[in-house]
N, C-alpha and C positions, 0 to 999 in steps of 0.2 A: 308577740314574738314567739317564733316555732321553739319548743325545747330541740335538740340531737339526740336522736337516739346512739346512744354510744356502745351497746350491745347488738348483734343481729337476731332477729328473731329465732331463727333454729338456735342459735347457742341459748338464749333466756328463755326457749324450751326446755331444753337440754337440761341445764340448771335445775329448774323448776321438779322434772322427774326425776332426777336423780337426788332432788331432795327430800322427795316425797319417801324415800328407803329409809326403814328404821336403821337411827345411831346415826344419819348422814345431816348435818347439819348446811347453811347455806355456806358455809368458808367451804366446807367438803365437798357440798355438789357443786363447786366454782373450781375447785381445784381436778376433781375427775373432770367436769366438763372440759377444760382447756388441756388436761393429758388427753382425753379423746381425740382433741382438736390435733395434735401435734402425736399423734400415731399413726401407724400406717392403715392404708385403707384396709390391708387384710385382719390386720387387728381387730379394726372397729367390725368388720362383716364377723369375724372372728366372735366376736362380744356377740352382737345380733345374734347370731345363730344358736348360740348356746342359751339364750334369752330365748328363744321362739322353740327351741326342741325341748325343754325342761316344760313348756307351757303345752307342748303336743304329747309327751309322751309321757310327763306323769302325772298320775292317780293317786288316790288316795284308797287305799286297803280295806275292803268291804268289811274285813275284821277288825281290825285294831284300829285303823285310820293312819296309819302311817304312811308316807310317799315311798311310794314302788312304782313300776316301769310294770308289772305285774299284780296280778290280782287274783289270789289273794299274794301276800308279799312273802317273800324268801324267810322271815322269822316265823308266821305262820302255816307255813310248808314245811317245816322241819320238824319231823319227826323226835328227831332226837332233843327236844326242847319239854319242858315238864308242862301239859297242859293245862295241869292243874292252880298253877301260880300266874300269875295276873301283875304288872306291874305299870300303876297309872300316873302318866308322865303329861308333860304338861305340853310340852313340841318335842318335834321331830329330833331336834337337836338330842335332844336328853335321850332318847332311845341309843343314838347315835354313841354319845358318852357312857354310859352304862354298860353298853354290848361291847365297847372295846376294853374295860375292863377284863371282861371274861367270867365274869362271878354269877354274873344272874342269869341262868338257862331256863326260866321261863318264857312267857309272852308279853305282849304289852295292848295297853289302849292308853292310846294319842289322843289327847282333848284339844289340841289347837288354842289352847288359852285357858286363864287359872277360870 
């Protein structure tokens, strides 16, 4: 006796990658997977696109290593930044939180991982 497959293929794709994202568990890539399903097409091309231009157009900082659309990146192009001060973060994120503070006007190096 045949089992049914009761999912279609592209969606237990779908699934699949969207599980593969850090913090998305399988209840959560079931649940994005089927808002997918039930969005509009321009949405989903919407999503794509911003998926495939983040993957064309950014870099990583021949300085610091942080994601920039340029190279070297807008923190290391600023002059008015104390070059002298170094502040070694763990991701991109933490640059990210730090700088909006406003306190640290040094530079940074991004390690991608402890």
């Amino acid at each position: 006796m045949r089992s049914t497959r009761i999912t279609a293929e592209p969606v237990s794709r779908l699934i699949d990658e969207l599980g593969r994202l850090p913090g998305v568990g399988p209840k959560s890539a079931s649940r994005l997977a089927y808002y997918l399903l039930r969005a509009s097409r321009e949405q989903a091309l919407s999503l794509a696109e911003a998926i495939l231009e983040v993957k064309e157009r950014i870099v990583l900082c021949s300085r610091c290593f942080n994601i920039t659309e340029e190279n070297p990146c807008a923190v290391c192009q600023d002059v008015g930044r104390d070059q002298r001060i170094i502040c070694v973060v763990e991701e991109p994120l933490d640059v990210l939180a730090l700088d909006r503070t406003g306190e640290f006007r040094g530079l940074y190096h991004v390690l991608h991982g402890a």
